[in-house]
N, C-alpha and C positions, 0 to 999 in steps of 0.2 A: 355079697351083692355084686351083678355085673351089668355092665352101662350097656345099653344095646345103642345102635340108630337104625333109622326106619330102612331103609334098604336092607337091611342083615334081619329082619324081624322072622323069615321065614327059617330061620337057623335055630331059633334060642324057643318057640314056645314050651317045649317039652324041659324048660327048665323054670325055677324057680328062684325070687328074691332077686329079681329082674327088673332094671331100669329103664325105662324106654325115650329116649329125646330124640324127638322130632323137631325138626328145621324147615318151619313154616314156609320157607321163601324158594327152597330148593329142593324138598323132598314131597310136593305138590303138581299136578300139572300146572304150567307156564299161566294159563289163561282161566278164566273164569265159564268153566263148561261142564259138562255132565261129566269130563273125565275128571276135574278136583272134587265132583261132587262124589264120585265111583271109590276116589279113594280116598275121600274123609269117610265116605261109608265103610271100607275095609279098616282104620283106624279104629273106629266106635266097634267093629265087630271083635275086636282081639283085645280091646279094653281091658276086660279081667282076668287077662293071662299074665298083667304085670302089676308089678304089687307098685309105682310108679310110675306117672308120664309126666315127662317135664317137654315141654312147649317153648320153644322160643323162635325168632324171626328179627329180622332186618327191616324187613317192609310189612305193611299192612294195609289188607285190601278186603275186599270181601270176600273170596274163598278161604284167607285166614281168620277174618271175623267168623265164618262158618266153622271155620275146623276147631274153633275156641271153645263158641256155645255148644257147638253137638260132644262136644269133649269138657261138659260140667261136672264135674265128680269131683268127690272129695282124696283121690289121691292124684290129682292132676293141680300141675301148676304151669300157669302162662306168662311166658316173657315178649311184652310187645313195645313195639318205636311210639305208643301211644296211649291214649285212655280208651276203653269204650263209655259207649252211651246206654249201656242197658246194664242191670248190674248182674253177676253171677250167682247162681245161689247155692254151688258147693266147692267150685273150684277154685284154687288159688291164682291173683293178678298179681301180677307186676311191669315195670319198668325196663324196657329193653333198649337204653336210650342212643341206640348204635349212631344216628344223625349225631346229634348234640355231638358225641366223645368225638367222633371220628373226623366233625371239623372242625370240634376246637383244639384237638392235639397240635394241629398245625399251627395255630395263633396265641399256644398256651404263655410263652414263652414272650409274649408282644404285650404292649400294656396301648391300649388305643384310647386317645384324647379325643376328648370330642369337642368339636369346635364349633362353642356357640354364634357363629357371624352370621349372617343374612349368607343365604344361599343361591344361587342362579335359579333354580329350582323348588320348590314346596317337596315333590314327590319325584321319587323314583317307581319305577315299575318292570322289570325283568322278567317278562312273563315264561322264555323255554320254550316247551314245544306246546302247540297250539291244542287249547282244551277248550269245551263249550264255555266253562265258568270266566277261562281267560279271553277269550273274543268278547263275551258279553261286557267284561269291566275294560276292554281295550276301546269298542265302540262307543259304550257312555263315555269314556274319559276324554275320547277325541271330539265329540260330539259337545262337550261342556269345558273341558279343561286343559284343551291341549298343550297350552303356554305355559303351564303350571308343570307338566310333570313331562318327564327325561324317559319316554317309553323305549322300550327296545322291541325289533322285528318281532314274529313268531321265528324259531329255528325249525329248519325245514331237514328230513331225510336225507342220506345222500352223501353225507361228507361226513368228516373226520369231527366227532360232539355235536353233530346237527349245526355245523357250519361256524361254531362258535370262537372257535379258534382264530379262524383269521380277520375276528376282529379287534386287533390289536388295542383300540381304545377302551376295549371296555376290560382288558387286563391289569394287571402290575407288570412293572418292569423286568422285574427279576423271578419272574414264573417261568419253567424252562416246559418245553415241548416236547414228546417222546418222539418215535416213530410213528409212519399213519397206521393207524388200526390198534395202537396204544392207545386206550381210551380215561388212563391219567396223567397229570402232570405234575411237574414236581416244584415244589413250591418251601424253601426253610425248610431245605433235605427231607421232605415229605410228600409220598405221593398221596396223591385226592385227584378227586372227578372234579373237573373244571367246574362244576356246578354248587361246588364249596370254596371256590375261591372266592373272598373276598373282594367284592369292585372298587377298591379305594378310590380310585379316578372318580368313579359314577357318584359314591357318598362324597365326595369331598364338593359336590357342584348339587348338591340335592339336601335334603332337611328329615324327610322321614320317606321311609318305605310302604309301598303298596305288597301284600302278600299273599297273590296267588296259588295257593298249596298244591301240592301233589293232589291229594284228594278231597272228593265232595259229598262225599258217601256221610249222611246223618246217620250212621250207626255206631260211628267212631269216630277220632280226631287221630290225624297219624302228622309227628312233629318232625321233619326234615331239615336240609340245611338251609331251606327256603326261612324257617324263623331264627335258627343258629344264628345266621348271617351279620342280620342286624342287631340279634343280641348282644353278638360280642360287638359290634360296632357301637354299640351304646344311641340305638335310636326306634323312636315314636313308631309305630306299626300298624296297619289297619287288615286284615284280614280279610281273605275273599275264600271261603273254605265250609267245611258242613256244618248245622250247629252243634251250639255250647262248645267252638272249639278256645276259646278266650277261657271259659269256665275250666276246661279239662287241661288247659295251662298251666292257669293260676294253683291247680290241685296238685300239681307236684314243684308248688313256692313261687312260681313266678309271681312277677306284680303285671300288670296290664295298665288301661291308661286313662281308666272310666274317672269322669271328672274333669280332666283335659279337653276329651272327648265323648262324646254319645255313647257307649258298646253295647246299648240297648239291642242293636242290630245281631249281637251275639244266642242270643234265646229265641230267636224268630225261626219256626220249622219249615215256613215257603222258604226256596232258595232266591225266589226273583225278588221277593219282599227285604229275605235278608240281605242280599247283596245291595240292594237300591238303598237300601238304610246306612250300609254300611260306606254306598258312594257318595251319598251325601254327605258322610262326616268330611270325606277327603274334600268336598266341593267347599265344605266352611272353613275347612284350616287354611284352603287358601287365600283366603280372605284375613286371615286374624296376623298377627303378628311376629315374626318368624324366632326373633329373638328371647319372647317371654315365652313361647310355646317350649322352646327347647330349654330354656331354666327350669320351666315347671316340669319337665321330662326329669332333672337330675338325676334326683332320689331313685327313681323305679329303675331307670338305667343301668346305676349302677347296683341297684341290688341284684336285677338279675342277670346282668355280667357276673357278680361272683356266684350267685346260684346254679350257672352253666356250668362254669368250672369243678362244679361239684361232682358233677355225675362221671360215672365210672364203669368198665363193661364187665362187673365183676357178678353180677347178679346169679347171672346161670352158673358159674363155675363154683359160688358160695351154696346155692343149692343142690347141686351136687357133691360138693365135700359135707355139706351136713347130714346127706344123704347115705353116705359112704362111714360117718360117726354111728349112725344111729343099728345101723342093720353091720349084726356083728361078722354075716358070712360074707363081707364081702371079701371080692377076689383082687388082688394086686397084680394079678394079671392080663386081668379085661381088655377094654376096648378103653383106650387111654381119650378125654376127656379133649373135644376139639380145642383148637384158637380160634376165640374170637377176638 
């Protein structure tokens, strides 16, 4: 057996017992246009010239949603940052939980207390850069709750992480800076994207998170460091994201907070419907109690604090060595098996 990747494809057809992994994130056009569509159509065409495809990605959007389904077959298997919404009827899913690993490495080593006092704040909200679903829950919040919750700007183009850097308050102390156009920092001899730091300052003056996700695409739920964040922080969550993304959580262990709160709003398929359901819950919590809220949070907290900890980015590289067990011609001198 020999491992191919998608650039090298037009080198290897004339062989056989052929491996082929594609990299959803980088071995696609950039954008969502007839040219990813051009070449998931070239993908599906060479299909059965490999007796394997293994799939995997970083991110997930809709041109990798599409390079999924039109790549259903039973010798394909898929490694995604997420669930979908529709289920497969030949080919293999799984977990590709690069967010989760990649920001908990940094804080594996930290044990975070959480501190049940009354808070300055009910909510935080750190919305990034400006997206239709985040202006919509930024204007109702202002509109209804402003006192209640610690919003941050939209970040704008233009600067060094969309301006984020130079707002010193909303960092840790000991996060060190690189050069400009270095676009991570280092943090507990670890580099990450500012956008997986930890706001300790922000949580320590707030009670639960508002979470704006990457995406709002109801085809899939794709899980970034936008939920990391407050998971390892050991706090209450309300989402603003596609549906069933609570449900396609809870399916790889987490707990959620239904009970506490409404997550009714989690199954609703209008997006204005679900997010207004979902605003509401944040407009009742401010009203309730700050201190029995976060008691009754405990348990879920901390179970899936440790259930983050669990995950690992061994997935693809495990299906690839069983891969390499099963098929006896393979070659030990191939095309040696990325880092991820």
């Amino acid at each position: 057996m020999k491992i191919h990747y998608w650039p090298d494809v037009p080198n290897v057809l004339n062989q056989v017992k052929n491996v082929l992994v594609i990299d959803g994130y980088n071995d696609l056009p950039s954008k969502d246009d007839e040219s990813a569509v051009d070449t998931i159509r070239e993908m599906v065409a060479i299909k059965d010239r490999f007796d394997y495809i293994v799939i995997w990605s970083t991110e997930l959007s809709e041109k990798i949603f599409q390079l999924v389904i039109n790549l259903d077959y039973p010798h394909v298997t898929a490694f995604i940052p997420g669930v979908l919404n529709v289920k497969l009827q030949h080919a293999e899913i799984g977990v590709y939980p690069f967010w989760f690993v990649s920001t908990t490495d940094t804080y594996r080593r930290q044990e975070f207390i959480v501190n049940y006092d009354k808070k300055m704040y009910c909510f935080e909200s750190l919305y990034g850069k400006s997206k239709y679903h985040r202006r919509y829950a930024k204007t109702a919040i202002t509109a209804n709750v402003p006192e209640c919750v610690l919003q941050s700007e939209f970040l704008t183009k233009g600067s060094f992480e969309y301006g984020c850097v130079e707002r010193n308050e909303w960092w840790e102390d000991d996060i060190v800076i690189g050069q400009i156009g270095d676009e991570f920092v280092t943090l507990n001899n670890s580099r990450i994207l500012p956008s997986q730091v930890i706001p300790k300052k922000i949580y320590e003056q707030t009670a639960y998170s508002i979470i704006c996700e990457t995406s709002i695409n109801n085809n899939f739920s794709f899980f970034t460091e936008k939920i990391a964040k407050p998971i390892l922080a050991g706090r209450l969550f309300i989402v603003i994201s596609g549906v069933n993304y609570l449900r396609n959580l809870r399916s790889l262990g987490f707990k959620t907070f239904d009970g506490i709160i409404d997550e009714s709003y989690d199954t609703v398929e209008d997006d204005h419907k679900r997010w207004d359901m979902a605003l509401e819950e944040i407009y009742k919590l401010t009203k309730q109690d700050q201190v029995q809220v976060l008691q009754q949070c405990q348990d879920i907290v901390e179970h899936n604090y440790n259930i983050i900890l669990g995950f690992t980015f061994n997935a693809v590289d495990n299906k690839l060595a069983t891969l390499r067990e099963q098929h006896a011609l393979y070659n030990p001198t191939g095309v040696p098996a990325r880092e991820y």
